[in-house]
C-alpha positions, 0 to 999 in steps of 0.5 A: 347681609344686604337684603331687600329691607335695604333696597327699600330704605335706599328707595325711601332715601333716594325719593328724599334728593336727587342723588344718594351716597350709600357709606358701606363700613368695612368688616372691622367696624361692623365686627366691632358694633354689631358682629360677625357680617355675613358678606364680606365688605368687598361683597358689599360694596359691590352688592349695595352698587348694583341697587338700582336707587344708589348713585355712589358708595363710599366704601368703608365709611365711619360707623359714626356719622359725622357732620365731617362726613357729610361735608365731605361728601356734599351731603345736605343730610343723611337718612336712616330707617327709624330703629336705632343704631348703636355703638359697642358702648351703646351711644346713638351713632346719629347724635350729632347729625340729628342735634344738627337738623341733619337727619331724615328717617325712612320707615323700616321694612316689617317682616325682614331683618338679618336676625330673621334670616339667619333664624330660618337658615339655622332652624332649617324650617320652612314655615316662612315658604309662601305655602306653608302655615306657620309652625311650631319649630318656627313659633318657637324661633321667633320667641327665643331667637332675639331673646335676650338672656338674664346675664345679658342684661345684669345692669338693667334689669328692668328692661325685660319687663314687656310682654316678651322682653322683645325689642321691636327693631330685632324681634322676628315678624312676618313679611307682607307683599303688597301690590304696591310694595312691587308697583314702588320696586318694579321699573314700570318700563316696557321693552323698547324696539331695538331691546334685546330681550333676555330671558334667566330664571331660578331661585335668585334666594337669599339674593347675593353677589353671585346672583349681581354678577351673573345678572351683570355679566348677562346684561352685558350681552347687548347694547340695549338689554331688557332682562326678565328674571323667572322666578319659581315658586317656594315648592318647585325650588323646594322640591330641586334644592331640598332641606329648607329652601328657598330661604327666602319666600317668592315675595321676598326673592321677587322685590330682591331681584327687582331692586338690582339694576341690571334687571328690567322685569320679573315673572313671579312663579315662572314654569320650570320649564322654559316652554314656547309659549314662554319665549313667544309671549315675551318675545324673547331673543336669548335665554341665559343659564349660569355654571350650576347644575340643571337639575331635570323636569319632574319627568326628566326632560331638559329644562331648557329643551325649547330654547337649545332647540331655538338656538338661542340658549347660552350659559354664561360663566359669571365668574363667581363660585358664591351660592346660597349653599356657601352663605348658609355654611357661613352663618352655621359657622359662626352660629355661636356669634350670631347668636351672641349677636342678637342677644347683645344686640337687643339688650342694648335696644331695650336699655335704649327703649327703658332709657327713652320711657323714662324720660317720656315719662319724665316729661309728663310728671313734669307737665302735670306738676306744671298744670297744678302749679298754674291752677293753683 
């Protein structure tokens, strides 16, 4: 998937030079390590572009980066989030890099992962809604969903010997917003004189290329568009959408929608409703709505009433029939693999975590049999 954990390493990248070269591997790679993607490598091109910290991507780039690679390119180093990444046999697919002093790490963001994602779609809870406290459906996932079964793991049993057997980088844990996470996503700028000012709202959850496309088509309609995407609370699109959505809470869906470039601004928790006070208070010259369906107000009134009544409400046709409904049935589709995913994937995280401890420990024995030595 391409979700808001990535802009965010993005950020952290490109805050480290001054121009960011973003390698997107294709569908056969990722199929090969990890398992099944979720978008397809065409899909992810296209997303990982409309991240506003992203000056080119290099599409199917190795799964092995190489001094090679980033000579290729003109790249002084390459940066990665501090989990690892392994091959299909378990190597560190930055070795050489880092042997080279070529490597930078960002932090990982908690609270998000794939692994985490595709749990919420499948378990249909929705403990992860902003309003909603933690249940026992969703207690359960984050115990047994990147668990990792004793067959998995034959060769190296004593990895399992933590608290839960959990390897930090695929275990489930919960996503805190911060007012600075949003000040570092937000572009800070205000509309300038001569801006046309447009105005979209929905759920924008699970942000996909669908969502990329229409905000693209939409920033398009002006020479100096600044768009402000509305968007509603975790009960309001619970209530139009139904079983466990959003799947992603407002917090996630907010830092989403403000790390794509085609957006200027977001309202978090906007009205349904796109009322006057709305279209005053921001000044705003269009409103744009996709080909989905309008679902009516609580009382049956059109959502958009005030704006079609302006004359300044057009619905625009991104082109792009993708909807979170779609990536939902792609992940319940190949849930079996998705799920040897994660098993496999976390087994070879912690041989790594066993493998690292014991050369730490290592060390020390060593360092202490140095000490005694000297004192005697």
């Amino acid at each position: 998937m391409v979700h808001y954990g990535h802009s965010n390493q993005l950020r952290q990248a490109r805050a480290m030079g001054d121009y960011l070269i973003v390698g997107v591997h294709t569908d056969e790679e990722i199929s090969k390590h990890k398992g099944p993607p979720v978008f397809t490598q065409e899909e992810r091109y296209k997303m990982v572009k409309a991240i506003k910290w992203v000056d080119e991507i290099v599409p199917g780039a190795p799964y092995v980066t190489t001094l090679e690679t980033l000579d290729k390119y003109n790249c002084d180093f390459c940066v990665h989030g501090n989990d690892i990444t392994l091959t299909v046999d378990g190597k560190d697919t930055y070795e050489e890099v880092k042997n080279a002093g070529r490597y930078r790490e960002c932090k990982r963001t908690q609270g998000v992962s794939t692994t985490d994602l595709v749990g919420r779609m499948l378990l249909m809870t929705k403990a992860h809604h902003s309003n909603i406290d933690e249940d026992m459906d969703y207690r359960k996932h984050t115990d047994n969903f990147g668990k990792v079964p004793a067959w998995a793991n034959h060769d190296s049993p004593t990895v399992l010997s933590g608290p839960k057997g959990h390897s930090p980088w695929t275990g489930v844990s919960q996503f805190l917003q911060t007012s600075q996470k949003i000040i570092q996503f937000a572009s800070g700028k205000e509309p300038q004189p001569g801006d046309t000012i447009i105005y979209v709202a929905g759920a924008f959850d699970l942000f996909h290329i669908g969502h990329v496309d229409f905000l693209e088509k939409v920033h398009k309609l002006a020479e100096q568009p600044y768009v402000i995407v509305g968007l509603h609370f975790d009960q309001e699109v619970n209530l139009y959408k139904g079983k466990n959505y959003p799947i992603m809470n407002v917090h996630e869906r907010t830092l989403s929608v403000l790390a794509c470039r085609y957006v200027s601004e977001v309202v978090i928790g906007a009205p349904y409703a796109v009322s006057a006070d709305l279209l005053d208070h921001f000044k705003v010259d269009i409103v744009c709505h996709g080909m989905t369906e309008l679902v009516p107000d609580r009382d049956g009134s059109d959502p958009y009433e005030e704006p079609k009544r302006r004359g300044i409400f057009q619905q625009v046709d991104s082109g792009n029939n993708l909807t979170t409904d779609l990536i939902v049935q792609r992940i319940i589709k190949n849930r079996l693999e998705f799920e040897a995913r994660n098993q496999k994937k976390e087994a070879k995280e912690l041989a790594v975590l066993e493998a690292m401890k014991r050369r730490e420990e290592g060390k020390q024995t060593a360092a202490v049999s140095c000490q005694e030595d000297h004192e005697s």
